[in-house]
C-alpha positions in Angstrom: 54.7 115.2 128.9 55.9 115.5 132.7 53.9 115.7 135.5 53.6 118.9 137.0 56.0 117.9 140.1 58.2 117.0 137.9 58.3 120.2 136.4 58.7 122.1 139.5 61.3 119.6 140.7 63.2 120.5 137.5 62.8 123.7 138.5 62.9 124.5 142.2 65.2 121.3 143.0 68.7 121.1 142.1 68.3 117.3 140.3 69.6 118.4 137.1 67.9 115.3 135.5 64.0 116.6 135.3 65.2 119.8 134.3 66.9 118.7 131.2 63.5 117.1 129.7 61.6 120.0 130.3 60.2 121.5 127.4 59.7 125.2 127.2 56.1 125.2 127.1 55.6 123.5 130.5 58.0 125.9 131.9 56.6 128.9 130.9 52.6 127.5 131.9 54.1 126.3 134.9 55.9 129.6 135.9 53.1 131.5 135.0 50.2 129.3 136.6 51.5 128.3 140.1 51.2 130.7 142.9 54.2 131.6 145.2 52.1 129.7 148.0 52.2 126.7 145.8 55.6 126.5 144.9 56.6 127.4 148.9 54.7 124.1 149.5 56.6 122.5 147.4 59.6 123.4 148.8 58.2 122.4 152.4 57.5 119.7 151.1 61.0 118.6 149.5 63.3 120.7 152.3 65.6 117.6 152.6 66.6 117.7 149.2 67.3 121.5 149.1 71.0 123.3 149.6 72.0 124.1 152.7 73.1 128.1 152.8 76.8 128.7 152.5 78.9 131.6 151.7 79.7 130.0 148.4 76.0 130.5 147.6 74.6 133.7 148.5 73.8 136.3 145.4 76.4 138.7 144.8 75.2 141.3 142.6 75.2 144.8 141.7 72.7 144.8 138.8 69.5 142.4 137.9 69.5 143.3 134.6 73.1 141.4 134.2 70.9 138.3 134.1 69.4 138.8 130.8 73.1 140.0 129.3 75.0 136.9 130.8 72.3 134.4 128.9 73.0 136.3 125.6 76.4 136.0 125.9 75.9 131.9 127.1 73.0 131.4 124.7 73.5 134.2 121.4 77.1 134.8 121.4 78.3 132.1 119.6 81.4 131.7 121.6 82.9 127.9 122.1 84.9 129.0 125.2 83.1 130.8 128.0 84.6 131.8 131.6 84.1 134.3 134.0 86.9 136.8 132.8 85.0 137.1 129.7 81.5 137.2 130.8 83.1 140.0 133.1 84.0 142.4 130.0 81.3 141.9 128.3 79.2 143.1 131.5 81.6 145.8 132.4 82.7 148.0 129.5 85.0 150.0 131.4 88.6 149.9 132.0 89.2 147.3 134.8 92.2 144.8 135.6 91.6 141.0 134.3 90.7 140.1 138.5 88.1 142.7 138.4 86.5 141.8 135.5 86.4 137.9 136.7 84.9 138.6 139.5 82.2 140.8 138.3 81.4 137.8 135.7 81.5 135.5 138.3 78.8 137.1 140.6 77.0 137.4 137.8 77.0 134.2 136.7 76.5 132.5 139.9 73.4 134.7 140.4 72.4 133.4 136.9 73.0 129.4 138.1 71.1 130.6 141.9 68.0 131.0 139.6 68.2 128.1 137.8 68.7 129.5 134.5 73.0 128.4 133.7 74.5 125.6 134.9 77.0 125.9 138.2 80.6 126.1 136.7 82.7 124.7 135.6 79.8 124.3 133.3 79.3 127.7 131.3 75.8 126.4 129.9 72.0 127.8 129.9 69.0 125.6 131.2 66.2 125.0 129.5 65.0 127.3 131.7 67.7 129.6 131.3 66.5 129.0 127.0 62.7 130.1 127.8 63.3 132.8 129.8 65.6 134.2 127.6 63.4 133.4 124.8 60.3 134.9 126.4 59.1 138.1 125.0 55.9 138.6 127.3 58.1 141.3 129.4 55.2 140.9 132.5 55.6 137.7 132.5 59.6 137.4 132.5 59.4 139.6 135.8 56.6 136.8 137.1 59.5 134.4 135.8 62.2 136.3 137.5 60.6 136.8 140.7 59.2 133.2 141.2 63.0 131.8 140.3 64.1 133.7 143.3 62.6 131.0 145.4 65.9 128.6 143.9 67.9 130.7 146.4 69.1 128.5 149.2 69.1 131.5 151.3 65.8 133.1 149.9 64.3 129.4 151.1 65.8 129.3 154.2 64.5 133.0 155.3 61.4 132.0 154.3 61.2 128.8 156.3 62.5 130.7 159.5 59.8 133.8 158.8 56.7 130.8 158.5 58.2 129.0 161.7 59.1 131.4 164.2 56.7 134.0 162.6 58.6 137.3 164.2 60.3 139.8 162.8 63.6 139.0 160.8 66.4 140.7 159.3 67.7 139.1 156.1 70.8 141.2 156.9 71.7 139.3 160.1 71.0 136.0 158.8 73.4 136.9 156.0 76.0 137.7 158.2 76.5 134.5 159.7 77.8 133.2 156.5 79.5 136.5 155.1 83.0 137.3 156.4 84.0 140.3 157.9 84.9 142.0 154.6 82.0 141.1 152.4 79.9 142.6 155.5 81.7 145.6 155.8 81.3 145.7 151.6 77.7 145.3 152.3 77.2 148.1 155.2 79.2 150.9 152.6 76.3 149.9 149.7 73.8 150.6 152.3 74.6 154.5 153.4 
């Protein structure tokens, strides 16, 4: 059995090798024991070890509910040979060009690796955390689940660092935009109205 830092180091850290001995029990008593507080601590405690924000890994997505649908294609599909194109028509049912569809797939999936529950590609694989959350049938729970992963996000850490430092009023918006280009802002601004 791991230690319980180890378990949230498999969970809240990005050193793949905890994670991969976690056993689905610990992670879903672990998730559903430890307070936000504690597991802000713990990323206090460990900031030197977390991602810096980039473009590259800021959430892109149009719909939560994607998450559960891009595990059951990665984890009940069956399929050998996963990529974004296809995780991208499976999502979006409609008609759509072959870039479209990737790219819908691909913010999806990302989202899916930002919360620890897929591997980052190349990789198209589910986490053992990815496993027992898509496993868990406790529906209150999975949104406890869903919510705590959100702390995985490098820039979901990062705000939260700046809010407990400086302690004034922030816009997630503006912090965003330093690592958004001019396009994916302006994208952002028409979602908004």
């Amino acid at each position: 059995m791991m230690s319980y830092e180890d378990v949230l180091r498999g969970l809240f850290l990005d050193d793949a090798t905890p994670s991969g001995r976690l056993e689905p029990d610990q992670i879903r008593s672990t998730i559903a024991q430890t307070p936000v507080s504690e597991i802000v601590y713990f990323l206090q405690k460990h900031q030197d070890e977390l991602s810096d924000v980039s473009a590259k890994n800021i959430p892109q997505f149009s719909n939560i509910d994607e998450v559960d649908k891009v595990l059951s294609i990665i984890i009940d599909s069956g399929l050998d040979k996963v990529d974004f194109l296809l995780i991208g028509s499976y999502l979006k049912q409609d008609r759509a060009k072959d870039m479209a569809y990737r790219k819908y797939g691909e913010n999806h999936y990302k989202l899916c690796a930002q919360l620890g529950f897929v591997l980052n590609p190349p990789q198209f694989q589910a986490t053992r955390n990815g496993y027992a959350y898509h496993r868990e049938n406790d529906k209150a729970l999975k949104m406890i689940w869903f919510a705590k992963m959100i702390l995985h996000v490098p820039i979901v850490q990062q705000a939260i660092f700046k809010v407990m430092k400086d302690d004034t009023p922030f816009s997630i918006r503006e912090y965003m935009g330093v690592f958004l280009s001019a396009n994916c802002q302006a994208k952002c601004n028409t979602f908004e109205k």
